[in-house]
TIZAKE-268835 format. One record per residue (C-alpha): residue number from 1; z, y, x. Coordinates in steps of 0.02 Angstrom, whole numbers, plus 32768, in hexadecimal, padded with zeros to 4 digits. Example, Ala and Ser with C-alpha at 12.3 -4.5 7.8 and 13.67 -1.06 7.14 Angstrom:
BEGIN
{1,{8186,7F1F,8267}};
{2,{8165,7FCB,82AC}};
***
This chain:
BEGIN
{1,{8000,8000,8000}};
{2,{7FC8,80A3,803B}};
{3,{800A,815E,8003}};
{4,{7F94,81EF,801E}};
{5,{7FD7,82A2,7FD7}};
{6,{7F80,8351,7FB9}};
{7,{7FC1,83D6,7F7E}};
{8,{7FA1,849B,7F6D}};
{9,{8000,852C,7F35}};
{10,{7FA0,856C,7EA2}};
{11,{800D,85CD,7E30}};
{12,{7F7A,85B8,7DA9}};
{13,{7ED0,85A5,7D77}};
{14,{7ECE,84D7,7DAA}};
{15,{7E69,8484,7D20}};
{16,{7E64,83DB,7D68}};
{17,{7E80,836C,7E09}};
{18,{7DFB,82E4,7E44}};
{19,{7E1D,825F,7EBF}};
{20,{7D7F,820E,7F39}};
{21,{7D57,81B5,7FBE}};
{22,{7CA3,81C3,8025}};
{23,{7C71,8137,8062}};
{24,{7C0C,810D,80EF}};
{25,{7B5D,8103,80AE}};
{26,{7B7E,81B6,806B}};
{27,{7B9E,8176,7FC2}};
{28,{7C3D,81C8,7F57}};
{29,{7CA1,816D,7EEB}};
{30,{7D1C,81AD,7E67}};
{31,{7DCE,814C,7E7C}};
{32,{7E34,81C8,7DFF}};
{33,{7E56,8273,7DAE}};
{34,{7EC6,82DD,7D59}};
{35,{7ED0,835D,7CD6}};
{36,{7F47,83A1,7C45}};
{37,{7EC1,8393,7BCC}};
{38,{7E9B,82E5,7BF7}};
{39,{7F30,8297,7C4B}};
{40,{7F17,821C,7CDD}};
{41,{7E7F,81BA,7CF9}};
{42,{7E88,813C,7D7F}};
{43,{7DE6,80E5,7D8A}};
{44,{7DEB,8053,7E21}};
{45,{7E73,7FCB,7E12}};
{46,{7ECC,7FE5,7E92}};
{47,{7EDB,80A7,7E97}};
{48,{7F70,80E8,7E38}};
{49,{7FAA,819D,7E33}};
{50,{8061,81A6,7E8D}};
{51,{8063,8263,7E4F}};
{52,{7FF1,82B4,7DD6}};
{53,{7FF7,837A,7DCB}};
{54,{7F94,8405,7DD8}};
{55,{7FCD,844D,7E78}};
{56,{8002,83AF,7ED5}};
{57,{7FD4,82E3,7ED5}};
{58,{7FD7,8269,7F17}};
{59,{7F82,81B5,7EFB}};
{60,{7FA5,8102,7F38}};
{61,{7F3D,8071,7F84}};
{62,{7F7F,7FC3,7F64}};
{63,{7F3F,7F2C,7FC0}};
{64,{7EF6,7F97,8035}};
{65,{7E54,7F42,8096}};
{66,{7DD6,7F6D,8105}};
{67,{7D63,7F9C,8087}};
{68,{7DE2,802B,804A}};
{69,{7DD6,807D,8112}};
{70,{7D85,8135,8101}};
{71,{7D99,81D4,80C4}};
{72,{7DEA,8206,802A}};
{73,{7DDF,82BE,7FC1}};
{74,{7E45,830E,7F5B}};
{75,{7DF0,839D,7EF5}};
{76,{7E57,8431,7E98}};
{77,{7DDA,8474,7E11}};
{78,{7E0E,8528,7DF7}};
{79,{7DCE,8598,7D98}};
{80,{7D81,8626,7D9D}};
{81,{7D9B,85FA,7E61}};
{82,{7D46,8563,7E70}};
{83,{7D6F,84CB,7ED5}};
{84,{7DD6,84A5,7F5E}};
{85,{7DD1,8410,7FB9}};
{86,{7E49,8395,802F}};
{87,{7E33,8312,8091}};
{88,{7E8A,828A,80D2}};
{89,{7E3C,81F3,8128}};
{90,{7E7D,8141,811E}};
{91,{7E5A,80BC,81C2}};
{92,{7E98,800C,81B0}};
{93,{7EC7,7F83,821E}};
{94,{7F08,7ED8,8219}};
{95,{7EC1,7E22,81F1}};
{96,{7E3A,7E1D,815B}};
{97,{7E17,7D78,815C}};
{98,{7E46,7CC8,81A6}};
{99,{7DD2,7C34,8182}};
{100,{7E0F,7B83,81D9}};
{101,{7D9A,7AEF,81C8}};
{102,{7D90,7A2E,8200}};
{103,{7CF2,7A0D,8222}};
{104,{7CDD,7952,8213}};
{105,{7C3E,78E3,8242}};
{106,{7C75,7850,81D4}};
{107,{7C9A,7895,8132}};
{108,{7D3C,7827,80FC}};
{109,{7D83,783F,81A9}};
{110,{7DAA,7889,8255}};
{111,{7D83,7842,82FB}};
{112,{7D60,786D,8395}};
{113,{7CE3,78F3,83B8}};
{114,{7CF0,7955,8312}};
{115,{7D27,7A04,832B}};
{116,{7DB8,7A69,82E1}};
{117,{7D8F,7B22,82CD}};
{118,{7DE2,7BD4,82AB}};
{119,{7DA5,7C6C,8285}};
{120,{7DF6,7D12,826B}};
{121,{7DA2,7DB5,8233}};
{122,{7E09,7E74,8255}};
{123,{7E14,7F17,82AA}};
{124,{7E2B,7F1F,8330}};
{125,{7DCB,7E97,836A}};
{126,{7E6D,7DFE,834C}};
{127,{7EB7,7D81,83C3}};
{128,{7EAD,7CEB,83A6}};
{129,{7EDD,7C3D,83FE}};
{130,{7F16,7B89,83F5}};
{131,{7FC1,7B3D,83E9}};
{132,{7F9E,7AC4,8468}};
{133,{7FA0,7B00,8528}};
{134,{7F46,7A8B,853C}};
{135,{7E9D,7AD6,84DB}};
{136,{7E42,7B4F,852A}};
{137,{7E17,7BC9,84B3}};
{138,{7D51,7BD6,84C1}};
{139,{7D36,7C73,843B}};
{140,{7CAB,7CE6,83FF}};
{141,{7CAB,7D90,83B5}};
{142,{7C34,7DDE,8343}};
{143,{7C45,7E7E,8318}};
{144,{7C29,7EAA,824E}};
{145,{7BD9,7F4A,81FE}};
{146,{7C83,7F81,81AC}};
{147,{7CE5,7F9A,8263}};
{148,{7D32,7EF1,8261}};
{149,{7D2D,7E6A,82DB}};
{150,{7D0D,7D9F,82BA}};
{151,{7D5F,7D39,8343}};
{152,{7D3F,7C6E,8344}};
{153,{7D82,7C09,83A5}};
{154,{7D4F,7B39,839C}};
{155,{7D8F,7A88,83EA}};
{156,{7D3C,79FC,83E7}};
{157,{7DD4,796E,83CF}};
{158,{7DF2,78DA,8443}};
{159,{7E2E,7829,8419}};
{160,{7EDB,786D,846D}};
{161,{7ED5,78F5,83FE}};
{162,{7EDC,789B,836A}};
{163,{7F82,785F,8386}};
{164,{7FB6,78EF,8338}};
{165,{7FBF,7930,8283}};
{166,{7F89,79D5,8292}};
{167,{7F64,7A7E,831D}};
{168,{7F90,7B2F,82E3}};
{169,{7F23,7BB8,82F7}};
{170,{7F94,7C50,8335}};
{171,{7F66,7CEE,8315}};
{172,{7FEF,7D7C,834C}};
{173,{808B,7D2D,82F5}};
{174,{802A,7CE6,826C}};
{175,{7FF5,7C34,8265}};
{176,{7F76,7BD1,8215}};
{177,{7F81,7B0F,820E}};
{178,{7EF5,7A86,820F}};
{179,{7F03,79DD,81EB}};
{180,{7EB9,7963,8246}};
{181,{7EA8,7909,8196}};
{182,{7E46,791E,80EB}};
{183,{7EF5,7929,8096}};
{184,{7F42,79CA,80AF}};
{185,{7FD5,79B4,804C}};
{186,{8024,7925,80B5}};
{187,{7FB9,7939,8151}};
{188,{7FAC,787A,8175}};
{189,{7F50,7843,8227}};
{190,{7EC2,77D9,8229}};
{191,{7F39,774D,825B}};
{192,{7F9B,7774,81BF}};
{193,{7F0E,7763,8162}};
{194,{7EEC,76C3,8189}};
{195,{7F96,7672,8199}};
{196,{7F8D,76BB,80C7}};
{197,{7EDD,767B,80BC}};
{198,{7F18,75BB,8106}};
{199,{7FC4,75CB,8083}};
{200,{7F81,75F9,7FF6}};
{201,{7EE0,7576,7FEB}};
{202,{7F43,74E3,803F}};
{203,{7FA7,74B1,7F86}};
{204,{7F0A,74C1,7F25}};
{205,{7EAC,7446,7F9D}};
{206,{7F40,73D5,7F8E}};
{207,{7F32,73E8,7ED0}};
{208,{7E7B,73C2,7ED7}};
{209,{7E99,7320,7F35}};
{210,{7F39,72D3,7EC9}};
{211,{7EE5,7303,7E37}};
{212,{7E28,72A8,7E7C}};
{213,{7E8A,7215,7EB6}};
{214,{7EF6,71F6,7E0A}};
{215,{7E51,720F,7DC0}};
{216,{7E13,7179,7E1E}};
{217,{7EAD,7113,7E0A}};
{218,{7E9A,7128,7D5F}};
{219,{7DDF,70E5,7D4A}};
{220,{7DF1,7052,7DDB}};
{221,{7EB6,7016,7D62}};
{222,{7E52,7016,7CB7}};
{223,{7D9F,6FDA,7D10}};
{224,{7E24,6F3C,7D48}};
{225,{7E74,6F37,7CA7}};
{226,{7DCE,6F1F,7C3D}};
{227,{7D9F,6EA9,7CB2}};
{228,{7E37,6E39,7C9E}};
{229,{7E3B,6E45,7BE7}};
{230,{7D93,6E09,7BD7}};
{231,{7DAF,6D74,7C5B}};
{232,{7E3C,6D45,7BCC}};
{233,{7DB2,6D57,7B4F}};
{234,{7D3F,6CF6,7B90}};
{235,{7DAE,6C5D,7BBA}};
{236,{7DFC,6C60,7B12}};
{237,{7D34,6C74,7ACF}};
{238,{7D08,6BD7,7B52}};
{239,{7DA8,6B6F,7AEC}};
{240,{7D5A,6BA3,7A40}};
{241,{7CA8,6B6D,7A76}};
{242,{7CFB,6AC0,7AD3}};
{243,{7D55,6A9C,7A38}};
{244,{7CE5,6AD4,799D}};
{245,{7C51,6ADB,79EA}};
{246,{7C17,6B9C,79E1}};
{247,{7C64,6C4A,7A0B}};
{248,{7CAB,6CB5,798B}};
{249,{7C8D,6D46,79EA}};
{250,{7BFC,6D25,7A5E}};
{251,{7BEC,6DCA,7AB3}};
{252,{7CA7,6DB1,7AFD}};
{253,{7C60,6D28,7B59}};
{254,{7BFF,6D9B,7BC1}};
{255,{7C39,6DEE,7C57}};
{256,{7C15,6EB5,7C76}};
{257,{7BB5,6EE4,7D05}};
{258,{7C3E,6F47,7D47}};
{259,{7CC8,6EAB,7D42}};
{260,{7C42,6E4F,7D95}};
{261,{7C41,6EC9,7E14}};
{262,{7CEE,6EBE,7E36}};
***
């Protein structure tokens, strides 16, 4: 949040107050005015008027950004006088924006040779460097059209590396982690990854092969079972054909292809 004030000491004659900013293509925007016929009008989002009268204001810039840097006026309209004009001009620096990436070769994991990156845009020109002593910060700077800075910086991640869940990207006091993982939230390593992968399919294969082999228990027991019933059949039908001369039931007297198979 940023304060800028004007004031004058007209005893009269001020018919209304007009806040703008020039920006750097020559174009001027209205952010706000102020009159007692009209009241406040505050026309950008995050302009607000801190004071509004005729002979002194001031506004206020929230989330102040890059793209709010320049100069500001403050116009009295007096009349019969005519106009009088301040100007205040606003520069900003700090850290606009951060972007962190894993860049990953194989998209459902890391591995050796893909490369963790970090990239940090401000003014002045930010910097910005690994957690690790051991990573030599290799960065580039491009310089953008508003007066900011973009500083990368890359590594390109070893087996050894891996060991590890995670390298912050430090820039000043600030810190920006990356995981050495798709998930985020509980930054688990490749090897994590698979020890989870091995645990959680290792039951259902063991459920696949109790339930294929019960299956097969079951069909070999009642394959064994038919057969013996129908050896009892046809010995009792061999009696009845022995003793009255014909079979009652002549198809028990066959065997099935599958008992003969057995």
């Amino acid at each position: 949040m940023t304060q800028l004030p004007a004031d004058e000491h007209f005893t009269s004659g001020v018919s209304q107050v007009t806040w703008q900013k020039l920006r750097k293509n020559g174009v001027v925007d209205d952010l706000a005015t102020y009159s007692t016929r009209f009241g406040k009008n505050e026309m950008k989002p995050n302009v607000k008027f801190l004071e509004a009268l005729l002979n002194s204001t001031s506004i206020i810039v929230n989330n102040v950004s890059t793209a709010d840097e320049g100069c500001y006026f403050c116009t009295f309209h007096v009349y019969p006088s005519g106009s009088v004009r301040k100007e205040t001009c606003l520069t900003v620096h700090g850290i606009s924006n951060v972007s962190t990436k894993l860049i990953l070769s194989n998209k459902e994991t890391p591995q050796a040779g893909d490369v963790v990156s970090c990239s940090v845009t401000g003014k002045p020109a930010p910097k910005v460097t690994w957690s690790r002593p051991d990573w030599q910060a290799n960065e580039s700077v491009v310089s953008n059209e508003d007066g900011t800075a973009t500083v990368s910086i890359n590594w390109t991640l070893s087996t050894e590396d891996l060991e590890d869940k995670y390298v912050d990207c430090v820039i000043g006091s600030r810190l920006e982690r990356i995981y050495f993982s798709n998930n985020t939230d509980t930054g688990e390593t490749l090897k994590d990854r698979h020890h989870l992968v091995v645990a959680g399919v290792l039951p259902i294969l063991v459920i696949v092969v109790l339930l294929a082999l019960f299956i097969v228990y079951r069909h070999v027991a009642k394959r064994q079972k038919g057969c013996a019933r129908g050896f009892i059949e046809r010995s009792c039908c061999y009696s009845v054909v022995s003793s009255e001369g014909e079979c009652p039931v002549a198809e028990r007297c066959l065997p099935s292809s599958a008992c003969l198979a057995v």
